[in-house]
C-alpha positions, -999 to +999 in steps of 0.1 A: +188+142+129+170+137+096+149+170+082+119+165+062+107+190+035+070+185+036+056+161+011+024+171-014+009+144-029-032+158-043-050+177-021-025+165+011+011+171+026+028+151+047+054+159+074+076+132+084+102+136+112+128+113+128+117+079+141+126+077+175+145+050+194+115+043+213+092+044+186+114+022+162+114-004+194+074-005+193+076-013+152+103-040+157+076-059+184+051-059+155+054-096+137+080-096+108+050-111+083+029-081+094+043-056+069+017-036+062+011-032+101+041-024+105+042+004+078+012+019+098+031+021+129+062+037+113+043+060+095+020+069+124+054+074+148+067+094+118+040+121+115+022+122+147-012+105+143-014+068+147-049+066+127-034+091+097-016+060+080-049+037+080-069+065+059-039+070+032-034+050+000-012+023-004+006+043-029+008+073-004+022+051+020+047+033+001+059+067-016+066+084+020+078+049+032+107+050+006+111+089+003+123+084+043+146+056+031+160+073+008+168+108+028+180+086+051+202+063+030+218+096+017+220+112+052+231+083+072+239+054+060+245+037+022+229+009+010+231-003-020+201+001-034+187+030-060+154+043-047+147+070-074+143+043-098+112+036-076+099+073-084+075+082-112+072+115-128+045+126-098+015+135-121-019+146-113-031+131-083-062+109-089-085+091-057-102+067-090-103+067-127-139+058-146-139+047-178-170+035-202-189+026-172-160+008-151-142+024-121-109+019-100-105+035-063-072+035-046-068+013-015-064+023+018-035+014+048-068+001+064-072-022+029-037-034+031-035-045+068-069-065+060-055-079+030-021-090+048-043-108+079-064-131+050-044-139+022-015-164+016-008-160-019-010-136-049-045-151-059-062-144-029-043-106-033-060-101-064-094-112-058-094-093-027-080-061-046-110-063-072-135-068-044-122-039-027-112-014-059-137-018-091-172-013-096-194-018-128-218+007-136-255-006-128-238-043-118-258-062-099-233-075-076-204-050-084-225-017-088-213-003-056-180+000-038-177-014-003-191+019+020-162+029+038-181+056+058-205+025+071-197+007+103-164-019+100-189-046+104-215-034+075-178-023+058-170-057+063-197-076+056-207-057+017-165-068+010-171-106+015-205-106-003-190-089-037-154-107-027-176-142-028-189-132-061-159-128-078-144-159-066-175-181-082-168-167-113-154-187-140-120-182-151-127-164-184-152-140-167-130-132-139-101-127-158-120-102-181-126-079-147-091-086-139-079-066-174-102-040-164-088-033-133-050-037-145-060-009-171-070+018-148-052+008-115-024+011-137-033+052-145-039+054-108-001+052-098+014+085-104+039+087-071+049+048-073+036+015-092+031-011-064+021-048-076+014-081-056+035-111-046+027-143-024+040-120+001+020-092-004+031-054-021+059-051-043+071-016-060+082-017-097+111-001-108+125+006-141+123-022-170+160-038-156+154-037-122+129-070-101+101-055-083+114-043-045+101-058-013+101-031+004+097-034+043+100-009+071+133-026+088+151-010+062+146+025+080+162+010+112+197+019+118+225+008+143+215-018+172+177-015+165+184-031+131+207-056+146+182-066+171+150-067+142+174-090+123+184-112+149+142-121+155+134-150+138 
């Protein structure tokens, strides 16, 4: 049975505990494309609250994801793959960084599941990260964040308008924001570094190493694995 030390990260700690047989079942149903979805589920089997997982950061969620790999992989199994090159130094905790007028939030699990349901390539992640993640001081179209206290619909609705923006920008103008937001997302990560593929989240690792892929299957063991890997 794996044992969990409880996991800080800012003004939060997270206890995980052993997936169940069960449990891991109800994750391997979930479509293989649905990755962040399926992160959700683990991680909600995994601490106790189904909803808990929707309100974290995508960094939060990938840190825990691959902090239960690895006490796994050194408990139960070995795979050959390093997962403290995935780890950064853990500094202060930050929800957003502002700078000369521009600020960058963190996303949510609720972000990333939206962002994995709409977008087919690495284009559409980025315009879709902006829309979500920056705001421009006194911006007409960018002044304010998406309200995430508002109803989904409202939530949903102030996304599209500043996401439609941003596509009908030209090039120049929306690469510009684009440097912005690489600047400070960048200070944001101080757990993991994720970036974004055609597929969706990758996690950097050291200079030497291609960004990982990391996906939940890799915390199935034994016939559950064998069965995830057998679905097409």
């Amino acid at each position: 049975m794996l044992v969990f030390d409880p996991m800080p990260i800012g003004e939060n700690a997270y206890q995980l505990s052993e997936v169940t047989f069960n449990d891991a079942l109800k994750v391997s149903a979930i479509g293989k494309q649905l990755n962040e979805k399926r992160i959700s589920a683990f991680l909600g089997y995994s601490i106790g609250n189904m909803n808990q997982p929707l309100n974290m950061t995508a960094q939060e969620r990938y840190f825990l994801m691959l902090k239960y790999a690895e006490k796994q992989t050194n408990t139960l199994i070995s795979v050959n793959i390093d997962f403290s090159k995935c780890f950064k130094s853990c500094l202060s905790w930050k929800n957003d960084i502002s700078e000369q007028g521009v600020t960058v939030r963190q996303l949510t699990g609720a972000e990333t599941e939206y962002l994995e349901a709409h977008c087919v390539n690495a284009a559409e992640w980025i315009a879709c990260l902006l829309a979500f993640q920056i705001k421009y001081e006194n911006h007409e179209q960018l002044g304010h964040f998406p309200d995430r206290s508002t109803t989904d619909l409202l939530f949903k609705q102030q996304f599209a308008k500043r996401l439609n923006f941003l596509k009908a920008l030209p090039q120049s103008e929306f690469n510009l924001i684009y440097l912005d937001y690489q600047k400070l997302n960048s200070q944001l990560f101080t757990h993991i570094e994720l970036s974004v593929n055609n597929e969706g989240f990758v996690v950097r690792r050291g200079a030497d190493d291609a960004p990982l892929r990391f996906r939940p299957s890799t915390c199935f063991i034994g016939i559950i694995k064998e069965l995830d890997e057998s679905f097409a």
